[in-house]
N, C-alpha and C positions, 0 to 999 in steps of 0.2 A: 580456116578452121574457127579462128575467133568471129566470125560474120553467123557461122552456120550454131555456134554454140547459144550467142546473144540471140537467134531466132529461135532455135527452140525453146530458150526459156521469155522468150515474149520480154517486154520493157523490164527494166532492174528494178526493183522494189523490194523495202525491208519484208522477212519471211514472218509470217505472224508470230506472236509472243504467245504462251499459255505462264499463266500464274504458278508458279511453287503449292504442292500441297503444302499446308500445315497445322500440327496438331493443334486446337485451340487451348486457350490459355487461360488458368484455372481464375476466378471472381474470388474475390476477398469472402469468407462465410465469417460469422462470429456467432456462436452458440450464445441463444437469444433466451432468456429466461422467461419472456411471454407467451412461449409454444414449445419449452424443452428442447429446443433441434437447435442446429445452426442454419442461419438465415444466411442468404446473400447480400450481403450490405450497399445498400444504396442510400445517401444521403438525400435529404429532400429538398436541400437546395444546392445544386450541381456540386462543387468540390467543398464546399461550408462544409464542417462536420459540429456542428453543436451537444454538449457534452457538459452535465449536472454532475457531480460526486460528493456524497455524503461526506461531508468532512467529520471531525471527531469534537467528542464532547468534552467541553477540558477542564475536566476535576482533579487531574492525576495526571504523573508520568506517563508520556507514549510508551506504548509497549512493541512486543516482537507483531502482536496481532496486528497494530496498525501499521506496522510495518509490513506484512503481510497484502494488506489491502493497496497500499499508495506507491510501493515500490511495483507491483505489478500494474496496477494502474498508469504510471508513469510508464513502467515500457508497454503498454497497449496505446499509449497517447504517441509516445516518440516513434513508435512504426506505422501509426495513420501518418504520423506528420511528416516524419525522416525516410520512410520506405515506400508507402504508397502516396505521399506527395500529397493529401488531404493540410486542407485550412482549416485546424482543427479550434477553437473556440472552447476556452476550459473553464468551465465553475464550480466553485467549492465555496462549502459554509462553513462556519466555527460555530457550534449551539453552546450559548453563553448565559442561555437561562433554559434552565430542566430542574424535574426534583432534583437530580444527583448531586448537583452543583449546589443548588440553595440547602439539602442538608450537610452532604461536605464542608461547605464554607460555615453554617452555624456550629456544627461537630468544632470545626479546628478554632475557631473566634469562642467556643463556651470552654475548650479545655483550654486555651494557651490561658485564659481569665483562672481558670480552675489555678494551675500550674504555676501562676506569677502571684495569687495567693499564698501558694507554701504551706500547704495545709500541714498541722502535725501528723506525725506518725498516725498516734492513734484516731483521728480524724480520716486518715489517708485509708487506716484500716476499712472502718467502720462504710466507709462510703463506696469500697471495692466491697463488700461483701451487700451491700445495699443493692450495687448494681447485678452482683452474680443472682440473685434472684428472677429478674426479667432473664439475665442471660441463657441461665439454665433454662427457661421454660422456652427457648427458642431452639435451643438443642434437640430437646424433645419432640416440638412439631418441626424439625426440617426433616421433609421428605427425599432431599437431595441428597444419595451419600456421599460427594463429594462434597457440597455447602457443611453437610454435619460433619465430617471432618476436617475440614476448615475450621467451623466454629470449636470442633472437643481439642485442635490443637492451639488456638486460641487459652482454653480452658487448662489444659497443663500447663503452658508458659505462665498465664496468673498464677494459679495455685502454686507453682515451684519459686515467686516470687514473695507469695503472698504470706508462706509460713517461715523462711528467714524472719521476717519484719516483726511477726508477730511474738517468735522468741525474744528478739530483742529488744521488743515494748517489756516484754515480760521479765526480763532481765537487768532489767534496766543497763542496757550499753550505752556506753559512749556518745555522743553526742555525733559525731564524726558516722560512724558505724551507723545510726539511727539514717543519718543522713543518703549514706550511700545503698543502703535496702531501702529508703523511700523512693530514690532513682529508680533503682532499677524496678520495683512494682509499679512505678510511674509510669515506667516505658512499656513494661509486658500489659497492661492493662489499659494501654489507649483506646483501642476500639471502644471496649467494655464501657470506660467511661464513657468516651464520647457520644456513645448511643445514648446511656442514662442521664449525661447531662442535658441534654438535646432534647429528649424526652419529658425531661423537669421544666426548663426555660430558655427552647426554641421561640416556644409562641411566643415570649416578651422580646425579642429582637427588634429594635424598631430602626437599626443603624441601616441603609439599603446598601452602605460604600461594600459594605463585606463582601454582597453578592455578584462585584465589578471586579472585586482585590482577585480571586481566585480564578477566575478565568483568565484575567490580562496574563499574570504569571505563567499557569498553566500554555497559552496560546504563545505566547514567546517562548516556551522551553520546544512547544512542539515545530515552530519554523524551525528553532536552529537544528533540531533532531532531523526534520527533512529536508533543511541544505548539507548535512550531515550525509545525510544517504543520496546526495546529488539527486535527490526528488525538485523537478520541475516546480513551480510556484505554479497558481492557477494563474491566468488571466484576468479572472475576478474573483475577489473574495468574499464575501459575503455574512455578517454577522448577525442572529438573530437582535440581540441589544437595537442594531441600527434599523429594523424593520418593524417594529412594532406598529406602526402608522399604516406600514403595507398588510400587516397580518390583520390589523382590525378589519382593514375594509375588504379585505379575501375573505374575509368570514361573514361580514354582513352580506355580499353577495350570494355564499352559499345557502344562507339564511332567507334571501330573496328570491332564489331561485326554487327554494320549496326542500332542500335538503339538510337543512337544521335546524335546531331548534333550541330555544332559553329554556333554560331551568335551573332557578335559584340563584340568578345569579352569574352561571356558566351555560357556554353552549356547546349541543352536541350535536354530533352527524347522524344522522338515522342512514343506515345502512340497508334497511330494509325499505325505504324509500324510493333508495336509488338502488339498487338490484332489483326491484318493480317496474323503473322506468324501462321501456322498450330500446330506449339506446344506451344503457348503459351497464356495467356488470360488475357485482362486486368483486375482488381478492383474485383478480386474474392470477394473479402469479401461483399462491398457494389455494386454491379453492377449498379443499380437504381441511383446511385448517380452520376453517369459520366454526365460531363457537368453542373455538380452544381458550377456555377462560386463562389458562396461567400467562400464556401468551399476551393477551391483551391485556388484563393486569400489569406485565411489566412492560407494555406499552405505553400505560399511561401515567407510572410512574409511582414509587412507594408513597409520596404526597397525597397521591391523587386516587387511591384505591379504600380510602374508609366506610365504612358501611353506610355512612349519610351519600355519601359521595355518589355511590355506587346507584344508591337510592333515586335520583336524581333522572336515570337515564330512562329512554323510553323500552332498551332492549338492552339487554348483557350482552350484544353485538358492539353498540354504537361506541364511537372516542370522543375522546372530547379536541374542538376547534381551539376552545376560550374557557381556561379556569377563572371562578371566582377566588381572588385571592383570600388565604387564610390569615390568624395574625403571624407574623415569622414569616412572612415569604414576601419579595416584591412584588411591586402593583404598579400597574397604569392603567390611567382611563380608557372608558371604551361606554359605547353604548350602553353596554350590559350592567357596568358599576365597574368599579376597580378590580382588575382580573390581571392575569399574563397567559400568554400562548402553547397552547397544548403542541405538544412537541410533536406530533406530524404534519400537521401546517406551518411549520415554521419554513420545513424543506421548500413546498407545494409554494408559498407567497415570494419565496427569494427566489427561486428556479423562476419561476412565473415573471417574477418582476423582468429579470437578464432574457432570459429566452423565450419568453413570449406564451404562446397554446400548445407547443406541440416543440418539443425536443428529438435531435437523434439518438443521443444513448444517455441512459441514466445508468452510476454506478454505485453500488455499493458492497458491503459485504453479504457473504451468504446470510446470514445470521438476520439482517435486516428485513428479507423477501417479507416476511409474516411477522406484526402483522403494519411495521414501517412504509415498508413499500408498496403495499397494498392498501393501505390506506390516504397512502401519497396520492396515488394514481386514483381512488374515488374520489377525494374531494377536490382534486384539479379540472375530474375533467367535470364534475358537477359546478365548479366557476366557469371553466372555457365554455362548457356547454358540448365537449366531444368525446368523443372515445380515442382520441389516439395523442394521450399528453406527450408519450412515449415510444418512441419506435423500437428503439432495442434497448433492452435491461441485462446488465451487465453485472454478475456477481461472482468476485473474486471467493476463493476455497477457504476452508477453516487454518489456521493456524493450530498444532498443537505440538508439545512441548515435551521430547523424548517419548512421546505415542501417547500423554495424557494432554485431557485437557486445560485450555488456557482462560483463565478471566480473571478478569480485575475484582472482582466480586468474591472470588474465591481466594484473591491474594496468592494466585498462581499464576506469575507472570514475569518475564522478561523484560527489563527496560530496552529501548534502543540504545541507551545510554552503556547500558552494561553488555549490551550485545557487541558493541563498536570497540569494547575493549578486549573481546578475546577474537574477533576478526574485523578485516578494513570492510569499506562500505562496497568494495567491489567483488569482496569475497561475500558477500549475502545478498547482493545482484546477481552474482555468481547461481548461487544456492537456488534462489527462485526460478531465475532461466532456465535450470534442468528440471526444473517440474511444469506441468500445467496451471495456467494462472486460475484457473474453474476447480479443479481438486483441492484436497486436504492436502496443506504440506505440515512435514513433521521436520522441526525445528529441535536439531541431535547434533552430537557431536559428528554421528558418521555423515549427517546432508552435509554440512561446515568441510568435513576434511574431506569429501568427495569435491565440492567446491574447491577448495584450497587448491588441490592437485590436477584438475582442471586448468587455471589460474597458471601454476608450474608449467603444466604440458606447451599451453600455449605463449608461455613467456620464453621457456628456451627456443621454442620454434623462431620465435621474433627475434632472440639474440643471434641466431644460429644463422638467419637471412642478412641480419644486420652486418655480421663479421663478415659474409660472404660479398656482401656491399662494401663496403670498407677495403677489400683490397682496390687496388690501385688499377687502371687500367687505361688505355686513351682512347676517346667518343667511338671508335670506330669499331675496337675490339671489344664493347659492350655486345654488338651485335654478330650472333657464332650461329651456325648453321644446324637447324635440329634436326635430330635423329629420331628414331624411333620412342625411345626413352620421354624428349620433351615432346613428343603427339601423343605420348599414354598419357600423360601428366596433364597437358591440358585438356586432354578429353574426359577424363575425370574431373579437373575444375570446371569444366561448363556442364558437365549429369551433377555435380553438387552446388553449384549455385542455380539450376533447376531444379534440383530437391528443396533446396531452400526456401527458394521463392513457392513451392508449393505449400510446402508447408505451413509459412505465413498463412498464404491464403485459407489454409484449414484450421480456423479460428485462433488464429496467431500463435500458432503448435512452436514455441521456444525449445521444448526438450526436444524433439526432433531434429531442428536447427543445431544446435547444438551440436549433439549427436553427428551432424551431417558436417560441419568445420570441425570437428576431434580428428573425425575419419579422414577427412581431406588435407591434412597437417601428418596423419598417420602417412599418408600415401606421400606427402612431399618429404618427411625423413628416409623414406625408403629410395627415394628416387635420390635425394642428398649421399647417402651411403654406398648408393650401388657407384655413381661416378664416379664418387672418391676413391673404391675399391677400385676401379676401372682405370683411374687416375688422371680422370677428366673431368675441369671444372665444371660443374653446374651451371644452369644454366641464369645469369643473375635477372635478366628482366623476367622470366618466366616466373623465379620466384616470387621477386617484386610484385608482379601483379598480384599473386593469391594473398601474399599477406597484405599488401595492401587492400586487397577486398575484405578478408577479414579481420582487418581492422576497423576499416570504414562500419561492418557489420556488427561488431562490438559498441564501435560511436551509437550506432541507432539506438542499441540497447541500454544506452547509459554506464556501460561498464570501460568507458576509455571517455574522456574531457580532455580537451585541446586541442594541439594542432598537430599530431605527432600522425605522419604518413604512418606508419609502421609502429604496430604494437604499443604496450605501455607505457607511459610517462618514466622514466627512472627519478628516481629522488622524491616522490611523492605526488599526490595529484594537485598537488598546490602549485598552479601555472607559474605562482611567480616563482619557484625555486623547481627549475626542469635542469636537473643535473645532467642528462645525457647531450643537450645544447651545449653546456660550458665545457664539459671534456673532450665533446665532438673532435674539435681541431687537434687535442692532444694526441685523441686515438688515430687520428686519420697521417698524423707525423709519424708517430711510432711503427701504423700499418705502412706507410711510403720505408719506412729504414729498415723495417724487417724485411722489405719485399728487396729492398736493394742489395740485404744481408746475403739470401739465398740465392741473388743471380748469380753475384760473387761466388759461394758455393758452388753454384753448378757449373763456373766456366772453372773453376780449379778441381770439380769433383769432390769435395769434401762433402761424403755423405752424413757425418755426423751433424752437420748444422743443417742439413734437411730437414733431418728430422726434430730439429725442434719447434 
């Protein structure tokens, strides 16, 4: 029988194999600002992912807005780098010289001079009502109603300051009394002054240290803000100050290559030059927007918009490359005479310097696209000589502030500082995760305590695995035979961490994610509850794996730092002080006597220490 079986099937030989169908598997997209869609991301040099981000200009406290931008930037960085496995390459600049900064810095250097004076009352008067003159006429042309009510609330804080002081010139008070109404109209009238002094003897400034004093400060408040929010450090940092030598000679090439031009001193970019050339295109990003003069005006800077100034150019398009400096403002040399760098070339020469002709993603915020970014992207690639400085442009959502909006301009604004004190850094990691990093997020108390309770959800889940780890067991009885119950549970952890990974891939969808670890924590409490009702332990490596995955999933996002398998750090995120490490052993003695309490229990049946 075995002779006649081997004949019929001829010599033994393995039976042919056929492949497994399977569904293919989704490509990273990131919704790309130079064609409104999401793109499919491919790097252009194989897993390199090189990476420019507008840094912040530091006149001023960070606020919730750059918060906003850096905190979502930092987790679109750590899930190229920590989740699709990209050598990601990160650069960021400090701009350390703009108008904002050079009238800032002479505003605070003419009043701290005003204020260490001591002027008298009546002097104090007389020169607050000096200044409310320009004030008011600036009330009147604000077109913004939110800038004019900015400024008319400005206007009552003086004025509710300014008529104490005056009764008690007129009264002649106390000396004491005189003193303390001069304070206080001192304080409610900073702006006011600082504009009018500024305006009187800015131009005689000839000190240049002021224009360094106020950025250094500024730029160390905002590192320690973003190690603060566990924002990553760039790679490279970049400072306009340090580049001045780069930005000259980026600008005499644009110059030589036929796309700029001197005048009086400063040079500018003809726009219309280059949107004429055949390979090149102006304001990709916002097209619609060319010709939007208020736009470009605050492009190029309250300094830089006087009617000489303006006069200068060959078209109400063009920006300026290279100011000629005023008196009151710093200068370096340059071909052209004593100038400093018009603030969109500052980006275009530091980028250029680090990454060369051509980048994979440029980031910044929305608000930047027009006419920053657009003007980035002409004058780079009229140096490179290409059209592709940028592959993918990347612009995080507005920030706004209980559903109005937010600016430093308006004196409507959140510090990170003051944000960090009514929640932790991982509860406003938190906050952003649930929304899209490309939207408007609004910055309330309900985003915070939707965050907060998020946070809860997922933290008792993590104690709740953790105690169930902590009892006691020996190697072998880890390992329990599943029922139906642990095949529901993991087939549901493997459709949610396939939702997950899609999601990613669809322009790094975080509220989604989210979303899809809520529900998958929803379905392991349930699974927790039914056994215990059932009075069958759970299943503990089963557990282990899911919270271990979403923790690890948390690590990517920046919302967990350390080394903790399983969920939050207890005792704070400061590694050196990890309290659930030091009580560990305590807990795991206590769980070893409790569990020996209840054997005891069961072999005499005393139910009442069961149930404790």
């Amino acid at each position: 029988m075995t002779d006649s079986w081997e004949r019929g099937k001829g010599r033994r030989t393995q039976p042919p194999w056929s492949a497994p169908n399977t569904r293919a598997q989704p490509g990273l997209r990131l919704y790309n600002s130079l064609t409104r869609s999401k793109e499919l991301f491919v790097p252009q040099d194989g897993n390199k992912v090189t990476w420019y981000c507008c840094g912040p200009t530091v006149y001023d406290a960070s606020h919730m807005g750059h918060a906003r931008s850096y905190i979502s930037f930092d987790i679109l960085r750590r899930v190229l780098r920590d989740y699709f496995k990209y050598d990601v390459f990160y650069c960021m600049n400090i701009t350390d010289i703009d108008d904002k900064i050079i009238k800032r810095a002479r505003q605070r250097h003419l009043f701290q001079q005003y204020r260490e004076r001591n002027p008298r009352p009546s002097d104090l008067l007389q020169d607050v009502s000096a200044a409310l003159t320009p004030f008011l006429q600036r009330i009147s042309e604000a077109n913004d109603p939110d800038k004019r009510q900015m400024l008319e609330r400005i206007h009552g804080s003086v004025s509710a300051a300014l008529l104490p002081l005056q009764d008690a010139v007129s009264s002649n008070a106390r000396a004491e009394e005189l003193e303390r109404l001069s304070q206080e109209l001192m304080e409610a009238a900073v702006d006011l002054l600082s504009d009018w002094l500024d305006e009187k003897h800015g131009a005689q400034i000839t000190d240049n240290s002021i224009f360094s004093q106020l950025p250094k400060h500024w730029e160390s408040e905002y590192h320690r803000d973003m190690e603060a929010l566990n924002v990553l450090p760039p790679d490279v940092l970049t400072r306009v100050s340090e580049y001045v030598p780069e930005i000259v000679a980026f600008v005499q090439r644009i110059v030589d290559n036929g796309y700029g031009y001197v005048s009086n001193g400063s040079v500018y970019f003809s726009t219309a030059k280059f949107h004429a050339s055949e390979k090149h295109y102006y304001a990709k990003l916002v097209p619609e927007a060319v010709g939007d003069q208020k736009a470009l005006q605050e492009g190029e800077g309250d300094l830089s918009i006087s009617a000489d100034r303006l006069s200068e150019k060959q078209s109400p398009n063009d920006f300026a490359l290279w100011k000629a400096s005023k008196p009151g403002e710093p200068s370096w040399e340059s071909p052209w005479g004593k100038g400093r760098p018009g603030w969109h070339i500052e980006c275009s020469a530091m980028a250029g310097s680090i990454l060369g002709e051509s980048m994979d993603i440029h980031g910044g915020g929305f608000d930047l696209r027009f006419p920053h970014h657009d003007n980035e992207l002409a004058q780079s690639e009229a140096y490179f000589d290409n059209d592709h400085w940028v592959r993918y442009f990347l612009h995080t959502g507005h920030l706004t502030i209980a559903g109005c909006k937010m600016s430093k301009s308006l004196k409507n604004f959140i510090t990170i500082k003051d944000a960090l004190q009514k929640n932790t850094a991982r509860q406003l990691r938190l906050a952003f995760l649930m929304h899209a990093w490309k939207d408007t997020l609004d910055y309330s108390s309900n985003t915070m305590e939707s965050a907060v309770q998020y946070e809860k959800f997922m933290n008792e889940f993590f104690l709740n695995v953790k105690d169930l780890l902590r009892a006691p067991t020996d190697i072998t009885g880890q390992f329990v035979k599943w029922e139906v119950p642990e095949l529901e549970l993991n087939s549901c952890f493997y459709s949610k961490k396939a939702a997950v990974h899609e999601a990613l891939c669809d322009n790094i969808d975080t509220r989604t994610v989210m979303e899809e670890m809520r529900s998958l924590v929803s379905q392991c409490n349930s699974y927790i509850a039914s056994r215990k009702a059932a009075k069958q332990p759970p299943n503990r490596l089963l557990l282990r794996s899911v919270s271990s995955y979403l923790t690890a999933m948390l690590k990517v996002f920046g919302a967990i730092e350390g080394e903790e398998v399983i969920g939050f750090p207890i005792g704070g995120s400061d590694n050196s002080m990890n309290l659930e490490s030091t009580v560990m052993p305590y807990l795991q003695v206590l769980s070893q006597f409790r569990e020996g309490v209840r054997q005891i229990a069961r072999q005499h049946k005393v139910t009442e220490v069961l149930q404790l």
